[in-house]
C-alpha positions, -999 to 999 in steps of 0.1 A, spaced: 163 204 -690 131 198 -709 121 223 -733 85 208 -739 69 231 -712 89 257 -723 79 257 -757 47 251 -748 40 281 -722 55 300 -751 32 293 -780 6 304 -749 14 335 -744 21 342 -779 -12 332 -788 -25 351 -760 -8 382 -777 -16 378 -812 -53 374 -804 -59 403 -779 -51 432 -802 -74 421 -825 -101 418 -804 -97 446 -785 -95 466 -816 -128 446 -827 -144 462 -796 -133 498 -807 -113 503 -832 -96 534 -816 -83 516 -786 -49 510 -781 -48 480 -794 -7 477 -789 -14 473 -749 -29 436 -758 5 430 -776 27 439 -742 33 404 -722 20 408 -688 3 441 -695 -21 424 -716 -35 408 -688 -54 442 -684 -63 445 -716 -80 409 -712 -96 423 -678 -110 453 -700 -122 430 -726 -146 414 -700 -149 440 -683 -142 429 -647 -118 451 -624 -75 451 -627 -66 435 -596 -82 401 -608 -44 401 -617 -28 399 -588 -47 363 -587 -22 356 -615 6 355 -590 -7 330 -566 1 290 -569 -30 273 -584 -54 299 -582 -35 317 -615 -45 286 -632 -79 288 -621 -82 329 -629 -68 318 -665 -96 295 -671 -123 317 -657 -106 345 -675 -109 325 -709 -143 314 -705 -152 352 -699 -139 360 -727 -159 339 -748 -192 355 -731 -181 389 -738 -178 378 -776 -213 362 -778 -198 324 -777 -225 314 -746 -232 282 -755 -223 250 -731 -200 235 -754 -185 270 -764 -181 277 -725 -165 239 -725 -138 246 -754 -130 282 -741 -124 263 -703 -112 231 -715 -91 236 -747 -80 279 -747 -54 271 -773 -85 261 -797 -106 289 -783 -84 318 -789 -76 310 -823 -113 298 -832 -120 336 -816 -91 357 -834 -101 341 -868 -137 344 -867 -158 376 -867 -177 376 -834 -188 412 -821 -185 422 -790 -210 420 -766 -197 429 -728 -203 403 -699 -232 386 -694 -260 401 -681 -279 375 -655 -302 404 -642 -327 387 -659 -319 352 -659 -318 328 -631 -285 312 -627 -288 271 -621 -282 255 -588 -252 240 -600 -236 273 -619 -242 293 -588 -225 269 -562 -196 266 -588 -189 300 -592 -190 302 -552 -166 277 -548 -144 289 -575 -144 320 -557 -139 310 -524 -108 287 -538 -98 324 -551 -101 344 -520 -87 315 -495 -56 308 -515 -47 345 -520 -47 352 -484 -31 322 -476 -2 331 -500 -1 369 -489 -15 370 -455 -18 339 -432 -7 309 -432 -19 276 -410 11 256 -397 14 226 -369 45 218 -348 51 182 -354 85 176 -333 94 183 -297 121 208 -312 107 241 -298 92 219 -264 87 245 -237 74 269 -257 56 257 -287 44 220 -281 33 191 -303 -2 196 -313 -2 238 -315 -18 248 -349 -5 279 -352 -10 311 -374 22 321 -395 22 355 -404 35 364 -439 32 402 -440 52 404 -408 87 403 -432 68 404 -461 47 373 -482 71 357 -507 62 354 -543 62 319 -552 91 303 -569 68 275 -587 35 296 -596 17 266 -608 7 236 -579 -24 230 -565 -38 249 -538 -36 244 -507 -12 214 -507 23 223 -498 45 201 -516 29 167 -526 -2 151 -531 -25 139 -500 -18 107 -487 18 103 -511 52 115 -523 38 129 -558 46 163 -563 20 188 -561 40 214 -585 54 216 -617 94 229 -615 103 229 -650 90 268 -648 100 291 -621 101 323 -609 134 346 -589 129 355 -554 109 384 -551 94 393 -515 67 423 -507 79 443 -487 68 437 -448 61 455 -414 92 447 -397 128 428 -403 135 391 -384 139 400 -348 163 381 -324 138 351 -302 110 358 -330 96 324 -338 103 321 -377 92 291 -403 110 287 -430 122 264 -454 149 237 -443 183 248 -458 189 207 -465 158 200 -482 165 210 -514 172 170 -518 148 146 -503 145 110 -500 113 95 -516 104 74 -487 77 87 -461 93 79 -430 127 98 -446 112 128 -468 112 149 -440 142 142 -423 182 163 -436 192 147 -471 229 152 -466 231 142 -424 215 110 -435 235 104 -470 267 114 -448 255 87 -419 256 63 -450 287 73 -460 307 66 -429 287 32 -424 299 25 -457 337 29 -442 333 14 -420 315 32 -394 352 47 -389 346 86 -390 383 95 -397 383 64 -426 355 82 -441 367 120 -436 397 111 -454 377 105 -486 340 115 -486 331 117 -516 339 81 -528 321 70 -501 297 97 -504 290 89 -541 286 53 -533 255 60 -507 243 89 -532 242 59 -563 223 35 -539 201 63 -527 187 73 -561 179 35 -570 161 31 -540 141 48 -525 150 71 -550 161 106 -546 143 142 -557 153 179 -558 130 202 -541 126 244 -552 129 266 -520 89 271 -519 84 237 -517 111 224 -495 96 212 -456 89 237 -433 107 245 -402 95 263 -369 130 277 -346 142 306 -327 162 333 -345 188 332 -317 217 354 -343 211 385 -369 233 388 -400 265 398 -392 268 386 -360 290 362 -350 272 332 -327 289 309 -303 274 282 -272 298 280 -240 289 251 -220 249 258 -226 250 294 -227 244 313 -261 265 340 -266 262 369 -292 293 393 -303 309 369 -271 286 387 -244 262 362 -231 224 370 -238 193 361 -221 178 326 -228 142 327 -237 118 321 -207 106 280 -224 139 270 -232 145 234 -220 178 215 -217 183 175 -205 187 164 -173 201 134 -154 174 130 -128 175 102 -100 142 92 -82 147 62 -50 117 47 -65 93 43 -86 62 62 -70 85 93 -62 96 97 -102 52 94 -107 46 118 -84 71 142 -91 63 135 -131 27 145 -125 30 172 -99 54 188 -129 25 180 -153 56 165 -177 46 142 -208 60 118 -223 78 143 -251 98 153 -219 110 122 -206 142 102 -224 155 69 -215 149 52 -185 170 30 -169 170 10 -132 205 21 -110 214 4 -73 204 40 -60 164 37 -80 158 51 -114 177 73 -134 160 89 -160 171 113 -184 143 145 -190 143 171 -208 136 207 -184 132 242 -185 152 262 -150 121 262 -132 112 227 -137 149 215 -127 145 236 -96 112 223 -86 128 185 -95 154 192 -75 131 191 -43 109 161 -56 142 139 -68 175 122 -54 195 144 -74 192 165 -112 219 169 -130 226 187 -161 234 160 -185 270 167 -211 268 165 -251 307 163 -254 301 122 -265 284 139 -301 322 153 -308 339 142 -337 310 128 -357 306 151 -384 271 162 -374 282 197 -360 279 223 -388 298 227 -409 304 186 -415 337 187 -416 368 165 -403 390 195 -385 410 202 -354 387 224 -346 354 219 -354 359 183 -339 355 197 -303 323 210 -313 289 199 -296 253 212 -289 270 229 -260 303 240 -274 307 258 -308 317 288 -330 324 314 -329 306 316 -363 300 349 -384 266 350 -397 265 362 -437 254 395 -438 243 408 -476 277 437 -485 296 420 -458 333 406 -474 351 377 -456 388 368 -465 387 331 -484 410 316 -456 407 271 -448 382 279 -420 358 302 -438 354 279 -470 344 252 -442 315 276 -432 310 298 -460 309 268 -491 278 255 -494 263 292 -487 284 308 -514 279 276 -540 238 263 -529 224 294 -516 243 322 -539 247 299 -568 285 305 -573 312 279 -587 338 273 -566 371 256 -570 401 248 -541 434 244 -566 463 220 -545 482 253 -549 459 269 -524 441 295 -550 407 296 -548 389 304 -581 350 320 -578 334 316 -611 362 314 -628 385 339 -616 411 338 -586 400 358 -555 414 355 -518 377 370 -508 337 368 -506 311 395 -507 280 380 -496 249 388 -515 224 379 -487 215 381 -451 217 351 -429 202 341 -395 206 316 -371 180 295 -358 179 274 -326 154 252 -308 142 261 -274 142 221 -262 180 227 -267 195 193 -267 168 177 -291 167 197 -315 181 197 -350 191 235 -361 218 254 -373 239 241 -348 239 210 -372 233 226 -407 242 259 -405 228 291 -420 190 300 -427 191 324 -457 167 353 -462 152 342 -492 140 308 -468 125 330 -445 80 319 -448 67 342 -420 70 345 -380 50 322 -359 24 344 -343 -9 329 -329 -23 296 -314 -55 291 -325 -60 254 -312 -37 232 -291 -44 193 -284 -22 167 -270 -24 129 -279 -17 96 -259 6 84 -280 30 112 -271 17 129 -243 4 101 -225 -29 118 -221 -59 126 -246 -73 164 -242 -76 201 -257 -53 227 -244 -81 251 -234 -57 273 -217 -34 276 -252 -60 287 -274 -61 319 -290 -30 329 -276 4 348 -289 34 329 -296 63 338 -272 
């Protein structure tokens, strides 16, 4: 770890803390001048200093914006202490370290804020201060209130489509405090236009969450922070995409594309991709808040246990009702050409919805991806439509939880569990098929060691236990277009402290050629509730 930054946010706030007290007592020498002494409490005393009201604080707390409230919050200082020159206003801004010290040693009075009642502020300082301020305001409530989001992938198809801007409420479940306080605002996780971070992550913050209106509901809409992107691949067509599906896909190509070769040691040939990986393209760890966002269903609540019979989602092993947009594939047959057109248009189908195509003796078969309705209504304009089988994705690792089992190798899109979802006081015995499930959420997402011994003991830092208490909730999260979708049905478990906000509101919709087939806004999609 380097302690540079460390050291250096240190000497900061220590400077910040040796110099307060004697200002403040400077300004009146009866004041208590210990509160400028207190870390984090002196941020008041500052506020007092310059006289402007407490909860400029709570701008302390937000990504990028704390770093522009410090530097507005230095400059003021100078003012109230008579230093109201340009360059003084320039050091204060520009180099605080100097500043302070140049302040704490001198003997400046105190003189309040400056008074512009009777002087005209310049063109330039007045549309600065505005912009500063509207950077202020607009990255708070984006952190606390609203966020702007945009479903790039067919995942949710039938109910949120590619090209819906939507509205992601935070206060819903509560806004998150961030974990990396100081990025830029309004960029999520790298810089426009490349792969160069947009944070620092040698400082960081524990999960704290305000507290919201309501918990996660089953079929809300939630975004939250992909459980496999705490690694990414620095490549642009990769950094997106699951770290440890791809570095596994690797792994078995490496021995030779023989799933059982590699199952039987995957972390040689594991280690092998991992090496190459980090050479090029290179690899890089991501903090929760600035891992890639996700848009699914919440399908299963902690503490339930989940399971998929032949397409039908079952909670608790009682079926449930599938959403109203869910979509699943179908085999669909058309005797010609025209028929699959006119059935493809009368449907008003893109191309997001249609999969390969391919010429039979009986026409064209193509495979399409449906809600019930739609197949019903194909049904009438096609040869036949037939619900198209998943069972060929068996016994290739990429069912959660990854694994080489008897079990869990007769798992497919349309064919798992039962699973218990982690539910925070809930205690699971340690037995082979719960460390499958259970490891990477007791070790990545609870930050536990964990050993297997030959002997069969299982030792959770550092001591032998035969059970697990979990410390948080999890949820499972689905896709509506069900058989293109990646969800927890390939990586598992969402934890609580991923959870961003619930989808909420579609302020703008538009469709492109390139995927659609067709050019247009979606008038009829605007300013309307996500379902």
């Amino acid at each position: 770890m380097n302690l540079i930054p460390w050291i250096l946010l240190l000497l900061a706030v220590l400077l910040q803390l040796a110099t307060l007290p004697v200002l403040i007592a400077r300004k009146d020498a009866d004041a208590a001048t210990w509160k400028g002494a207190v870390p984090g409490l002196h941020f008041f005393s500052w506020l007092e200093l310059i006289q402007r009201p407490w909860y400029w604080a709570l701008f302390l707390l937000v990504p990028g914006i704390n770093l522009l409230m410090l530097t507005v919050m230095h400059v003021e200082l100078g003012l109230a202490f008579g230093r109201r020159s340009t360059k003084d206003q320039w050091i204060m801004g520009a180099l605080p370290w100097w500043g302070l010290w140049e302040l704490r040693q001198g003997s400046d009075v105190w003189v309040g804020k400056r008074d512009w009642s009777k002087t005209r502020k310049s063109t330039a300082r007045e549309w600065s201060e505005a912009l500063i301020w509207a950077t202020v305001v607009a990255g708070s409530l984006r952190m606390l209130t609203f966020e702007p989001f945009t479903i790039p992938t067919p995942s949710m198809e039938g109910s949120m489509l590619v090209g819906d801007y939507l509205l992601v409420s935070k206060t819903s479940y509560g806004a998150k405090l961030p974990r990396t306080p100081f990025s830029m605002p309004f960029v999520h996780n790298a810089l426009p236009g490349s792969l160069t971070p947009s944070y620092t992550d040698w400082f960081s913050l524990p999960n704290l969450r305000l507290p919201g209106w309501r918990d996660v509901e089953r079929y809300d809409a939630v975004v939250f922070s992909f459980p496999h992107g705490d690694t990414v691949y620095v490549d642009p067509n990769l950094v997106g995409h699951d770290y440890y599906a791809l570095l596994r896909r690797e792994g078995i190509r490496r021995a030779g594309g023989d799933v059982q070769t590699f199952a039987l040691d995957p972390e040689r040939y594991l280690a092998d991709a991992r090496k190459q990986a980090a050479k090029n393209p290179g690899l890089r760890a991501r903090p929760v808040d600035k891992m890639e966002n996700y848009v699914k269903r919440c399908v299963a609540l902690p503490g339930e246990t989940v399971s998929v019979v032949e397409g039908q989602l079952h909670i608790d092993g009682e079926p449930v009702i599938n959403p109203e947009g869910l979509q699943m594939e179908y085999r669909v047959v058309f005797a010609t050409q025209a028929e699959a057109q006119v059935a493809f248009r009368k449907l008003g189908l893109t191309k997001l919805d249609l999969g390969p195509v391919s010429a039979i003796p009986e026409g064209l078969a193509a495979v399409m991806a449906l809600t019930e309705k739609e197949a019903a209504a194909m049904s009438a304009l096609a040869s036949s439509v037939e619900p198209m089988s998943n069972a060929h994705r068996r016994g290739r690792l990429e069912m959660f939880p990854n694994v080489w089992d008897e079990e869990f190798n007769q798992w497919d899109p349309d064919n798992f569990g039962p699973v218990m979802l982690p539910k925070k006081g809930v205690t699971v015995k340690l037995t082979p098929r719960n460390l499958h499930l259970y490891r990477r959420w007791i070790t990545a997402y609870e930050d536990h060691t964990l050993e297997e011994r030959a002997n069969g003991e299982v030792v959770l830092d550092g001591e032998i236990v035969d059970e697990y208490t979990f410390g948080m909730d999890g949820y499972w999260m689905m896709g509506d277009n069900r058989h293109r979708s990646a969800d927890s049905r390939m990586w598992g478990f969402v934890p609580e402290d991923h959870i961003v906000g619930r989808a909420s509101f579609i302020w703008f919709s538009k469709q492109n050629e390139a995927q659609h087939g067709e050019s247009k806004i979606r008038w009829d999609r605007m300013m309307t509730s996500v379902k």
